[in-house]
PAZAPA-4460 file (N, C-alpha, C; in steps of 0.05 Angstrom, whole numbers, plus 32768, in hexadecimal, padded with zeros to 4 digits):
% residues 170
    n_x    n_y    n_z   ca_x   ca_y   ca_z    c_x    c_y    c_z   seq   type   mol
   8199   7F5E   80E5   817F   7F6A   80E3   816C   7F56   80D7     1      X     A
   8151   7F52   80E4   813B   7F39   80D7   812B   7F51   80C3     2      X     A
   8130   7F44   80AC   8124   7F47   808B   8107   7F41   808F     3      X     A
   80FD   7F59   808D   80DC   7F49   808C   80D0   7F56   8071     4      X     A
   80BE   7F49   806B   80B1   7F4C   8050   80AF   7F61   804A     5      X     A
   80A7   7F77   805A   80AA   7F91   8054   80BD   7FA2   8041     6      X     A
   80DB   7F95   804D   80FC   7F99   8040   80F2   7F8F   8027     7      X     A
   80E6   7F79   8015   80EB   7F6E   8002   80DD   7F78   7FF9     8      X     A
   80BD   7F80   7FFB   80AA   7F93   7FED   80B5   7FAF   7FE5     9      X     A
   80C6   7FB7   7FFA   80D3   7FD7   7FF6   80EE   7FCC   7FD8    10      X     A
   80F7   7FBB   7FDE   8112   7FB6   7FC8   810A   7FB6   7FAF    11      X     A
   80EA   7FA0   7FAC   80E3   7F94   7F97   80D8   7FB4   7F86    12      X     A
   80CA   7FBF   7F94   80C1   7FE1   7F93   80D0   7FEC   7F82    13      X     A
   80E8   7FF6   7F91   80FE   800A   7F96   810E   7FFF   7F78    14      X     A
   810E   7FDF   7F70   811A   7FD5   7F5C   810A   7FCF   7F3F    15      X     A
   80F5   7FCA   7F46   80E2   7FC2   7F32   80CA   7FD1   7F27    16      X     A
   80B7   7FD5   7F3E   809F   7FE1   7F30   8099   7FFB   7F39    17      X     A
   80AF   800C   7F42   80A9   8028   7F3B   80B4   802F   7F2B    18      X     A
   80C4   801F   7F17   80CC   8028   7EF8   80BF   8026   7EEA    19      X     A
   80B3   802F   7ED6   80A3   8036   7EBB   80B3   801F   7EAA    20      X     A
   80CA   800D   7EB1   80D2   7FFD   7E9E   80C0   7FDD   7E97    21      X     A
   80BB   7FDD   7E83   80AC   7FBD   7E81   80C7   7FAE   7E78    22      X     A
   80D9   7FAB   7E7D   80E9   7F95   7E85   80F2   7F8C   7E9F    23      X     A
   80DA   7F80   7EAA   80E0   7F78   7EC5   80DB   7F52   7EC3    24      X     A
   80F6   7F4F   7ED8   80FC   7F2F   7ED1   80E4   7F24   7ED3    25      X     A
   80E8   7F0F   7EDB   80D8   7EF2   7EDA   80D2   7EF6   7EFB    26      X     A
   80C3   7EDD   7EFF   80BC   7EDF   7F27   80D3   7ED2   7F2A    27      X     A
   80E0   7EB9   7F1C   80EC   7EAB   7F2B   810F   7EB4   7F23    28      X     A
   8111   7EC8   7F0F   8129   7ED8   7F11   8127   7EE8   7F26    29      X     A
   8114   7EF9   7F34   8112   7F06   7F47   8119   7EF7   7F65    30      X     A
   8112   7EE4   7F5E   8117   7ED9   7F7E   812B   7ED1   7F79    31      X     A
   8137   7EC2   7F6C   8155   7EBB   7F68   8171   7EE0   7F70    32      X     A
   8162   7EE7   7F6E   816E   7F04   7F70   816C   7F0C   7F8E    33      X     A
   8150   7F08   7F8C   814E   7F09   7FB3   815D   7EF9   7FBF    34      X     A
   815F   7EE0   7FBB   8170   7ECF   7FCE   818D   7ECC   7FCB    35      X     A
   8194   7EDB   7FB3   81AE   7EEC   7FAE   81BB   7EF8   7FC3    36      X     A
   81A5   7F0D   7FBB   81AB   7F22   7FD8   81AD   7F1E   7FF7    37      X     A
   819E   7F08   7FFA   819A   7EFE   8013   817D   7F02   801F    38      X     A
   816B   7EFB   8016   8158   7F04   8020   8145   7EE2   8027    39      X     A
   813B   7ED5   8032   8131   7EC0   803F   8122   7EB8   8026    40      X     A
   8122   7E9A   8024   8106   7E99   8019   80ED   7E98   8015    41      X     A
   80E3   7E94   8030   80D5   7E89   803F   80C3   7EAD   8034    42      X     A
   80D8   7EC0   8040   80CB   7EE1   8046   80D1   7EE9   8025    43      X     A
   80DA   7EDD   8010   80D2   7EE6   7FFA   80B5   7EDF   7FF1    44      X     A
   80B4   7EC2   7FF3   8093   7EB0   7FEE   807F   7EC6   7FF6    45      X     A
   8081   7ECE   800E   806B   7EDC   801D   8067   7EF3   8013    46      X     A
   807F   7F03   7FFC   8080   7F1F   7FFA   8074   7F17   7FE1    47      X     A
   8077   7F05   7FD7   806C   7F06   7FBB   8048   7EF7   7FB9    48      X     A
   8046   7EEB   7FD8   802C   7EEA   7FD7   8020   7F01   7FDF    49      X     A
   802F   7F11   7FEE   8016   7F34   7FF5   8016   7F3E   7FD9    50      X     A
   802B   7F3D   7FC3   8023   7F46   7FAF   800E   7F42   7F9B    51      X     A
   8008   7F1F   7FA3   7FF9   7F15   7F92   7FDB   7F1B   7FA2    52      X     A
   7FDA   7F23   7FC0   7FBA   7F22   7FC1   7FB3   7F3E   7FC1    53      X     A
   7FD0   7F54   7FC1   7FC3   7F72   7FB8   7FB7   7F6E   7FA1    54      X     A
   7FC2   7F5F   7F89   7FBA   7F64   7F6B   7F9A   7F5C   7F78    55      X     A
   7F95   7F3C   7F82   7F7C   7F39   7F83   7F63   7F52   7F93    56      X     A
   7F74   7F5D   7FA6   7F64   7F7A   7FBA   7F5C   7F8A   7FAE    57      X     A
   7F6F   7F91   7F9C   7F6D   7FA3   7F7F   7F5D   7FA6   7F6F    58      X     A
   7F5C   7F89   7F61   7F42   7F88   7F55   7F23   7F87   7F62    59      X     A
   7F23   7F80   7F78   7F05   7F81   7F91   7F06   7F99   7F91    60      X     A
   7F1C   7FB2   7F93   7F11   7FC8   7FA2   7F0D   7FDC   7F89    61      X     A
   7F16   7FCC   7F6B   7F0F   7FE0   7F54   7EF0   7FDC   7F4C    62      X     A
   7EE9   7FC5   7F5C   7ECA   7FB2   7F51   7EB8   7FC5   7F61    63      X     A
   7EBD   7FC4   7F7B   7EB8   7FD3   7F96   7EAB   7FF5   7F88    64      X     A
   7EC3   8002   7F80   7EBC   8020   7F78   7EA7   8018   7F63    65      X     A
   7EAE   8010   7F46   7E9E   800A   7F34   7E7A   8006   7F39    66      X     A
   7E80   7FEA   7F4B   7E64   7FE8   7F55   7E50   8005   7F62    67      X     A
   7E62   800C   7F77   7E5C   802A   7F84   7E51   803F   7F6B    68      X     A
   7E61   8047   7F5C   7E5B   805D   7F4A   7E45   8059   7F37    69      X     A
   7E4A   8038   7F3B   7E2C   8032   7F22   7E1A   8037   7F2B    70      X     A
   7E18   8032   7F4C   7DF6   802E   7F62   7DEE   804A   7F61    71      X     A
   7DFE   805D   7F54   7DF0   8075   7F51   7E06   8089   7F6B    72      X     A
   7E1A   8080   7F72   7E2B   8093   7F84   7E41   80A4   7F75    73      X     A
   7E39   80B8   7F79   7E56   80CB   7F60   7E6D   80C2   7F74    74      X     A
   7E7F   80C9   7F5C   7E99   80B9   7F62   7EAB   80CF   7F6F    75      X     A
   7E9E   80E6   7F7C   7EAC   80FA   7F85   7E9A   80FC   7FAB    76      X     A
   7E88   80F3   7FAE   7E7C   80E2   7FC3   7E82   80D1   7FCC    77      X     A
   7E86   80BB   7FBE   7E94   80A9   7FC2   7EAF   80AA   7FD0    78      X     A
   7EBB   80B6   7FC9   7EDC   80C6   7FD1   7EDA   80D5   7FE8    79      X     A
   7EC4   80E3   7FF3   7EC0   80F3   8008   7EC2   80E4   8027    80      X     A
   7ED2   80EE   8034   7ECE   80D4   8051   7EBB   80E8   805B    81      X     A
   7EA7   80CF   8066   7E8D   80D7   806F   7E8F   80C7   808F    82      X     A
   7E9D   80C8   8098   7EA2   80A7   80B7   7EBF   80AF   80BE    83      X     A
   7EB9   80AB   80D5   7ED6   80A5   80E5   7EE1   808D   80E6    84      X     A
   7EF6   8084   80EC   7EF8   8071   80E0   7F07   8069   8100    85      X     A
   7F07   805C   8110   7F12   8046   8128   7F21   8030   812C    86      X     A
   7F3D   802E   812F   7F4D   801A   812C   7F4C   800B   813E    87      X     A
   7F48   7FEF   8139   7F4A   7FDD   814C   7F58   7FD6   815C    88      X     A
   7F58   7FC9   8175   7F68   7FBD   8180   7F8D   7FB9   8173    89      X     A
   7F88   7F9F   8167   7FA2   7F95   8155   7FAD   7FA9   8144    90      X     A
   7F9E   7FC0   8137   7FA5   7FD0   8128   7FB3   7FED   8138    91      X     A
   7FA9   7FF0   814A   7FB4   7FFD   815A   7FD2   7FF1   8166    92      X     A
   7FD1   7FE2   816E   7FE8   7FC6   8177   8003   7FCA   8164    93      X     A
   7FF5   7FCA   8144   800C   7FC2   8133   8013   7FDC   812C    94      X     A
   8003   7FF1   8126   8007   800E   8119   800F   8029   8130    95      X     A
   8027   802C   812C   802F   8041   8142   8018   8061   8139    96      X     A
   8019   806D   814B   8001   8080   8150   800D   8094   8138    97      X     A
   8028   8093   812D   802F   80A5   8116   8024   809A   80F6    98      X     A
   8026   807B   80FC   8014   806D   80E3   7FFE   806E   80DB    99      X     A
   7FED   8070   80FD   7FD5   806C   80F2   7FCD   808A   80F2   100      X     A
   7FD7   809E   80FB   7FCF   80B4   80EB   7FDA   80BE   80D6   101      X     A
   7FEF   80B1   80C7   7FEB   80B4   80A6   7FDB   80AD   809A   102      X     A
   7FCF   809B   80AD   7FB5   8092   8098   7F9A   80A5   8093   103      X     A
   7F93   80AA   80AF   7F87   80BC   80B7   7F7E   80DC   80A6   104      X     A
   7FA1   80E8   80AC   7FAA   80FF   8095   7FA2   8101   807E   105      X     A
   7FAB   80EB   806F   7FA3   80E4   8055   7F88   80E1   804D   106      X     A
   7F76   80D8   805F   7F52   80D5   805A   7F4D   80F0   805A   107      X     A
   7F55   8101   8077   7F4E   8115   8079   7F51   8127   8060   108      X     A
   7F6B   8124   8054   7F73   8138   803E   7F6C   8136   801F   109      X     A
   7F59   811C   8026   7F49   8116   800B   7F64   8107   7FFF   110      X     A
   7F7B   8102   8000   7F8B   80F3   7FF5   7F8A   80D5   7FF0   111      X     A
   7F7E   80CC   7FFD   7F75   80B2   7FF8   7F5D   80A5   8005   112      X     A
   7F4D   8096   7FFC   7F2A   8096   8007   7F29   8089   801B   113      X     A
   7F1E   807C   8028   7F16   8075   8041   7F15   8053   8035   114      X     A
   7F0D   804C   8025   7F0B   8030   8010   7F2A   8029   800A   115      X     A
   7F3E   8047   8003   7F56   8036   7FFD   7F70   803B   8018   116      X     A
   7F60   8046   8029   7F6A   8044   804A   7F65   8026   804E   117      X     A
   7F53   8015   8058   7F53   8002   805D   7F5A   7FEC   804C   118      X     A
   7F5A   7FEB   8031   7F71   7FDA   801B   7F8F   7FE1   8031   119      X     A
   7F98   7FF6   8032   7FB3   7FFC   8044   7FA4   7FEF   805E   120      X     A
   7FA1   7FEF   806C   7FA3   7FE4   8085   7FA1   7FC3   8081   121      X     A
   7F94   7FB6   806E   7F90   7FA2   8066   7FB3   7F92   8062   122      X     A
   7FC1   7FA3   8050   7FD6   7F9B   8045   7FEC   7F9C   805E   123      X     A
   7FEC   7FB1   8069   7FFB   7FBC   807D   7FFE   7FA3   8098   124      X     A
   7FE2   7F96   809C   7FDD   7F83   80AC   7FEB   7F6D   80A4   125      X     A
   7FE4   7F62   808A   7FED   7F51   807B   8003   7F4A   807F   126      X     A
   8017   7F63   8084   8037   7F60   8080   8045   7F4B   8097   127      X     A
   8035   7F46   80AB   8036   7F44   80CF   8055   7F47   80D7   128      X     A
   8050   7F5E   80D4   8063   7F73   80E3   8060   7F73   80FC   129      X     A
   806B   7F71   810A   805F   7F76   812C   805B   7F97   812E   130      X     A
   8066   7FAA   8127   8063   7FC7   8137   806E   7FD0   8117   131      X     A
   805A   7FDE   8108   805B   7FEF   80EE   8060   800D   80F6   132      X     A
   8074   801C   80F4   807F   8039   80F2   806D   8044   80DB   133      X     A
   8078   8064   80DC   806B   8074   80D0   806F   8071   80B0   134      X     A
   8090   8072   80AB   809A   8068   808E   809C   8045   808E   135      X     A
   8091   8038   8099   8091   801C   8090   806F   801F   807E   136      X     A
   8062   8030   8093   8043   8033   808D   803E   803E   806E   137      X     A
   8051   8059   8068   8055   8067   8059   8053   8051   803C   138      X     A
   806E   8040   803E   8073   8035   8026   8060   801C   8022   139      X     A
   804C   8015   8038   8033   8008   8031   801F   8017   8022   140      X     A
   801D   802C   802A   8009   803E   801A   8017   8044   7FFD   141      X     A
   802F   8040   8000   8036   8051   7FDB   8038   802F   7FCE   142      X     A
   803B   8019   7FD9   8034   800C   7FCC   801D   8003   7FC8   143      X     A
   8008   7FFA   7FD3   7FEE   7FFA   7FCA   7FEB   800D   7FBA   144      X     A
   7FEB   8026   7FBE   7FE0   8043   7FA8   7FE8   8038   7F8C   145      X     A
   8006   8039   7F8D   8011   802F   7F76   7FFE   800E   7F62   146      X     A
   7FF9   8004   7F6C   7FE4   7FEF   7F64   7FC7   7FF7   7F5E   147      X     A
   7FB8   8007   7F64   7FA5   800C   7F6B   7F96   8026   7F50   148      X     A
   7F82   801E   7F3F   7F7F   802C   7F26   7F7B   804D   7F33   149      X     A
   7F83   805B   7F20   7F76   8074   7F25   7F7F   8081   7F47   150      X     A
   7F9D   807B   7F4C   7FA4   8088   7F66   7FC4   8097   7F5E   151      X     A
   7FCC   80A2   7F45   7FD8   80A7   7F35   7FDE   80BF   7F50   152      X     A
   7FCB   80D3   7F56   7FCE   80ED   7F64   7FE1   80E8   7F7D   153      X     A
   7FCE   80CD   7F8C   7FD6   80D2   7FAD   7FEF   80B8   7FA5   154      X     A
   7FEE   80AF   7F90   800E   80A1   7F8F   801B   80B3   7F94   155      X     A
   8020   80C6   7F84   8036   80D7   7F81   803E   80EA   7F9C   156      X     A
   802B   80EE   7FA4   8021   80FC   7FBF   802F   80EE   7FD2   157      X     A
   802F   80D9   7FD8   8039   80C6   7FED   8052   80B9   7FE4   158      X     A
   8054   80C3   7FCB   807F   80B8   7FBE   808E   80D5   7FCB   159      X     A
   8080   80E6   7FCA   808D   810D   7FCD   8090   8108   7FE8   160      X     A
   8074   80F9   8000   8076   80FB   801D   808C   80E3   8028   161      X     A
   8093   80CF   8018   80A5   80BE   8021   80C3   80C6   801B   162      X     A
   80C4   80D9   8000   80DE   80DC   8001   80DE   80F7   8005   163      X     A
   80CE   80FB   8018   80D1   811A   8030   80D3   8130   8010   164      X     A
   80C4   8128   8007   80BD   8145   7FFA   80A9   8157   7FF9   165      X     A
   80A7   8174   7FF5   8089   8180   7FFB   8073   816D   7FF1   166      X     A
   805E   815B   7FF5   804B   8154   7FE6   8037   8170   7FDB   167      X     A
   802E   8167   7FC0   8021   817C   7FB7   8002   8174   7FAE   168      X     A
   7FF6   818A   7FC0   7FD6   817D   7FBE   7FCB   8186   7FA8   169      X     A
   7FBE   816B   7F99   7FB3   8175   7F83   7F93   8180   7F80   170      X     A
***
């Protein structure tokens, strides 16, 4: 089976930072661990660079709201999808029609804004995945959320819908 960054984002996840623990190794104990396991190095480098330009996306798209709310936009407007939103070409290409309407769902259901839809499609692209499924899509969106200030709700929301549990709207 070809390991693509995706597998190592989901491990690093699943092992590291959806624990509440602050004892998490070093980078270069972590990759020593990865390449333990067997995982490339080449496709660790890359997983740990999507990590490093979410932190930087992160901070643009916390600057992004901030700026917004200051220019006089309530921050509950702000949140409202007001646009349809049209996938491109390539985006269409890479996101099977079940992906890109989780994304969709989720704007619709006020679960996540239209601002941190396209952070996910951003990242999701990033991965170059040739053809992204519905749960490959899934665990792009719970990881961005998970990074992302003040998405505490539709984290949890999208941890309940990945591990097929009722999500509960808040």
């Amino acid at each position: 089976m070809k390991t693509e960054v995706l597998d190592i984002l989901m491990y690093l996840f699943e092992t590291y930072l959806e624990d509440d623990d602050s004892d998490i190794p070093s980078e270069d104990s972590i990759r020593n661990e990865l390449s333990k396991i067997g995982f490339q190095d080449a496709k660790v480098t890359k997983a740990f660079d999507w990590l490093d330009d979410l932190a930087v996306l992160k901070d643009d798209f916390s600057d992004e709201v901030t700026f917004n709310i200051k220019q006089g936009q309530h921050a509950e407007r702000y949140q409202k999808n007001h646009s349809i939103r049209i996938f491109s070409p390539l985006e269409i290409e890479k996101f099977d029609i079940q992906a890109r309407g989780v994304l969709i769902d989720l704007v619709e259901l006020n679960v996540i804004t239209p601002g941190q839809r396209e952070l996910i499609i951003d990242k999701a692209l990033a991965l170059d995945i040739a053809h992204i499924d519905q749960e490959q899509m899934k665990w792009v969106i719970l990881m961005v959320l998970f990074n992302l200030p003040d998405s505490a709700g539709p984290f949890t929301w999208i941890q309940d819908l990945l591990y097929e549990e009722t999500p509960t709207v808040h």
